[in-house]
N, C-alpha and C positions, 0 to 999 in steps of 0.2 A: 523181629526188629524192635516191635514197644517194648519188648523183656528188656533189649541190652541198653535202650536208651533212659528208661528209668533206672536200673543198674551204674550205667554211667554219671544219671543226674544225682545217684544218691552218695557216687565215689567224690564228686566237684560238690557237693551240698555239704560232704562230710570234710573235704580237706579246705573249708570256710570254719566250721563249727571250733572254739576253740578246745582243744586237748584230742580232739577228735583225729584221726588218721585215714584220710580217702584212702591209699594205699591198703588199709586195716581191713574198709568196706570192701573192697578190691577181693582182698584174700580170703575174706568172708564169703563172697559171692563166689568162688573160685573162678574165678578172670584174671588174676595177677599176673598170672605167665604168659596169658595169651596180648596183654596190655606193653610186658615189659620187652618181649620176644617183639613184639612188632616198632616197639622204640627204637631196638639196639639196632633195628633193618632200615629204620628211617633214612642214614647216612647214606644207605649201599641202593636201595630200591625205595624212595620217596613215595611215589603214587602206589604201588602196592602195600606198603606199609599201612597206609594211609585209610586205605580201600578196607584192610582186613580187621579196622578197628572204627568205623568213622561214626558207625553204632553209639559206640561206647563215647568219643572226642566229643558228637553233639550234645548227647547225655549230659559229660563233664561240665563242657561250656553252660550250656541249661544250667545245673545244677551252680556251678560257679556266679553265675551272673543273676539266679535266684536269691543266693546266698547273700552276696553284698546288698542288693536292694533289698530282701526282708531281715536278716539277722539283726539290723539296729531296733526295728521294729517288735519281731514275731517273741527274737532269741530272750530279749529283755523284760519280755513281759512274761514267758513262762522258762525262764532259766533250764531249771532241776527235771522238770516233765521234759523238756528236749534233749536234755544230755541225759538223761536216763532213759532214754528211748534208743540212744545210738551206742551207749553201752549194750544195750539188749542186741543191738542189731552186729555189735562187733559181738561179744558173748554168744551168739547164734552161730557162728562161724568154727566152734571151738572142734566139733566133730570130725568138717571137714580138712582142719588142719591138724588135729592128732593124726588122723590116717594118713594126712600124707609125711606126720613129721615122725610117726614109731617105725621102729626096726623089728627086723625077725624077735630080738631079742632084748630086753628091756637091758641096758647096760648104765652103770654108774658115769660115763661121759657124755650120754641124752641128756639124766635125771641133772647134771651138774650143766652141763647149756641150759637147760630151761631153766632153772632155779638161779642162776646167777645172771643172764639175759633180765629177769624180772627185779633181781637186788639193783642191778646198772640201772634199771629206768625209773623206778621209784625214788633210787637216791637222786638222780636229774631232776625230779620236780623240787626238791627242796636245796639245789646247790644253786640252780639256774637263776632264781630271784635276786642272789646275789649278784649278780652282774647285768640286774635293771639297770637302764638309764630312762632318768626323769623328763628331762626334755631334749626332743627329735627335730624342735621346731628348724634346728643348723646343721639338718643328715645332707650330709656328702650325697654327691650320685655316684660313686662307687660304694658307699653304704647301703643303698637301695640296690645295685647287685647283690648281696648279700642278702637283704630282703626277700630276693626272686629266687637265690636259691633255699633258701629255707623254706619259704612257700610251697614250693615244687618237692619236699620233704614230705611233704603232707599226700604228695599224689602216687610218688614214688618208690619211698623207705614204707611200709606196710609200721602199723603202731606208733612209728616218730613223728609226731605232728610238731609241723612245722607252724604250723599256728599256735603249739602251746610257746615253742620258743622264743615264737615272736613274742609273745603277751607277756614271757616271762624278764624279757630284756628290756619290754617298752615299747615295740614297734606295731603290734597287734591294731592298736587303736587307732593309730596313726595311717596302716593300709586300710581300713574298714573303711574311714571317712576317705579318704583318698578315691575308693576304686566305687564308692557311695556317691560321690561328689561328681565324678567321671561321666557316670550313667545318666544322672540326672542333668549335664549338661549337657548331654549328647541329646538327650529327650527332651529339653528346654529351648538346644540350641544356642547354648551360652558358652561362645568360643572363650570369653575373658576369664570365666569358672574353668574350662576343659583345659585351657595352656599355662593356668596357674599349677595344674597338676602334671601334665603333658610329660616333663623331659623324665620327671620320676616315675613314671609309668614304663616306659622305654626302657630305661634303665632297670628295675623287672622285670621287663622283659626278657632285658639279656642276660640278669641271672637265673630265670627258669627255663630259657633256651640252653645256655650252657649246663644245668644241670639234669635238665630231660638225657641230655646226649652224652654226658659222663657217666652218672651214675644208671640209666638205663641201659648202658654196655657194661657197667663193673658187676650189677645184681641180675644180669641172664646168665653173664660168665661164671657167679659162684651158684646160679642155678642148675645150672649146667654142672657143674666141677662137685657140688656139697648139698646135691637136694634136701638130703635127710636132717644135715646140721643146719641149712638154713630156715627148712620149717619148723625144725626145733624152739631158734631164736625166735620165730613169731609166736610159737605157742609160749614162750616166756614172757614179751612184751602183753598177748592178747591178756593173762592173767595178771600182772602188772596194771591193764589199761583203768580200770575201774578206779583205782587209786591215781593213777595221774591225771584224769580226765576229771575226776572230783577235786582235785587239789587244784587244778588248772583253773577250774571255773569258779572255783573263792576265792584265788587271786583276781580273776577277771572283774568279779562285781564289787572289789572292792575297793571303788572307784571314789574320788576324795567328795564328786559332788552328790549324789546319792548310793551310800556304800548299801549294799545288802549282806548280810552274813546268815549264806546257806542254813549255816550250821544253828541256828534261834529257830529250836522246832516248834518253840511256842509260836510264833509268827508264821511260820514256812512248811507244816505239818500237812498241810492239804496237797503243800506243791510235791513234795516227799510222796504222800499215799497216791496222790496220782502218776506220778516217776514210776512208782514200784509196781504200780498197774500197765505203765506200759512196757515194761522190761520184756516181759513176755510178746508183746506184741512186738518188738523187735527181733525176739527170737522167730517169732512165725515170719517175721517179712526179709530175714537172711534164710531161711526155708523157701520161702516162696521164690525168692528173687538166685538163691543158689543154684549152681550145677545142678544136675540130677545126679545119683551115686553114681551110676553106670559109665556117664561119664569122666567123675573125677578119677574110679579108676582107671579108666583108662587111660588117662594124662599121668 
């Protein structure tokens, strides 16, 4: 029960992280199917649904409700050493999804899914920026639907983090403080702070409700229909990830009141050798925290 609920908090920790993919951590730990198989049952059998994943749901929440109260805190102060740690921890994953994404036979229509799944996401980190907008201060509340399902991209789509596309259009910042501000009214007790945010929160909610139950019926049915080409697609995204997840987070910190630029290794060269120190201990804690083989073959 503590395996699947750290597994969970680290799936809701990582679809907070920006460029990061809870879905990713998901597939990495191989839980994905057992996560999106119990989504698509939600409509038809609710409490059992419910029952055969509440493991992993508390986890999420955990991890989710971790994430907004420390990320403004933890994330900012060691950037590069946290996102190179959850690279390692997606990058740990890479075994378990070759095996389940190779064929009897290596053929030129795998080799050509993975390799163009991976040219798709890396050219997305540099097209997305172009359709930032600067100021959110006048978002619609069916704008923040949008919000909720892009969100729920991050726990869903395995690699599409939906946090990098929030960050990358402008909204990132604007749900961090939002769902930051939430908690601490709740724990303050400051109804004037909780229902200045209130009808926007709602409003996420019912675009991460509608897209829990969309797209977790569309991706069991091509799991079901295309196993093999849709773990392909992830092994395209996972080797992609590295570059969008880095590209995500120097967009992220370069922020107009103190910008940082990752990339000035004469300033940032300690946060760099300690990132690349814990890459590997990502790879040990998507080990530790994964299936055991015996199992994944047999899924």
């Amino acid at each position: 029960m503590i395996k699947k609920i750290l597994q969970g908090s680290l799936v809701g920790i990582g679809s907070i992280l920006p460029g990061v993919s809870g879905g990713m951590i998901a597939a990495a730990f191989n839980i994905y199917s057992e996560l999106i198989d119990a989504l698509d049952r939600l409509t038809k059998e609710p409490i059992k649904a419910v029952l055969s994943i509440w493991e992993y749901l508390v986890g999420i929440a955990l991890g989710i409700l971790v994430g907004f109260v420390t990320i403004a805190y933890i994330f900012y102060l060691i950037p590069i050493p946290l996102t190179l740690l959850f690279i390692g921890l997606i990058l740990g994953g890479i075994s378990e999804i070759y095996y389940l994404a190779k064929t009897d036979k290596i053929s030129v229509k795998s080799i050509l899914i993975v390799a163009i799944t991976a040219i798709i996401m890396i050219s997305l980190t540099f097209i997305l920026p172009l359709f930032k907008v600067e100021d959110v201060s006048n978002t619609s509340l069916i704008l923040w639907i949008l919000v909720g399902i892009l969100l729920s991209v991050s726990l869903i789509v395995p690699g599409l983090s939906g946090t990098m596309l929030l960050l990358m259009i402008g909204y990132y910042g604007p749900l961090l403080i939002m769902g930051k501000s939430l908690i601490e009214a709740v724990i303050s007790i400051d109804f004037e702070l909780f229902f200045t945010h209130f009808w926007n929160l709602v409003f996420v909610g019912i675009g991460l409700i509608f897209a829990f139950i969309v797209l977790s019926k569309l991706l069991n049915w091509i799991l079901r229909k295309y196993p093999k080409a849709f773990y392909q697609i992830i092994l395209g995204i996972i080797i992609a990830a590295p570059v969008n997840i880095i590209a995500s987070l120097y967009e992220d910190l370069k922020t107009p009141d103190q910008p940082v630029d990752i990339f000035n290794y004469s300033e940032q060269w300690y946060m760099w050798l300690i990132g690349l120190i814990l890459i590997p201990v990502g790879f040990y804690l998507a080990s530790l925290f994964g299936k055991d083989k015996n199992e994944t073959k047999e899924n």
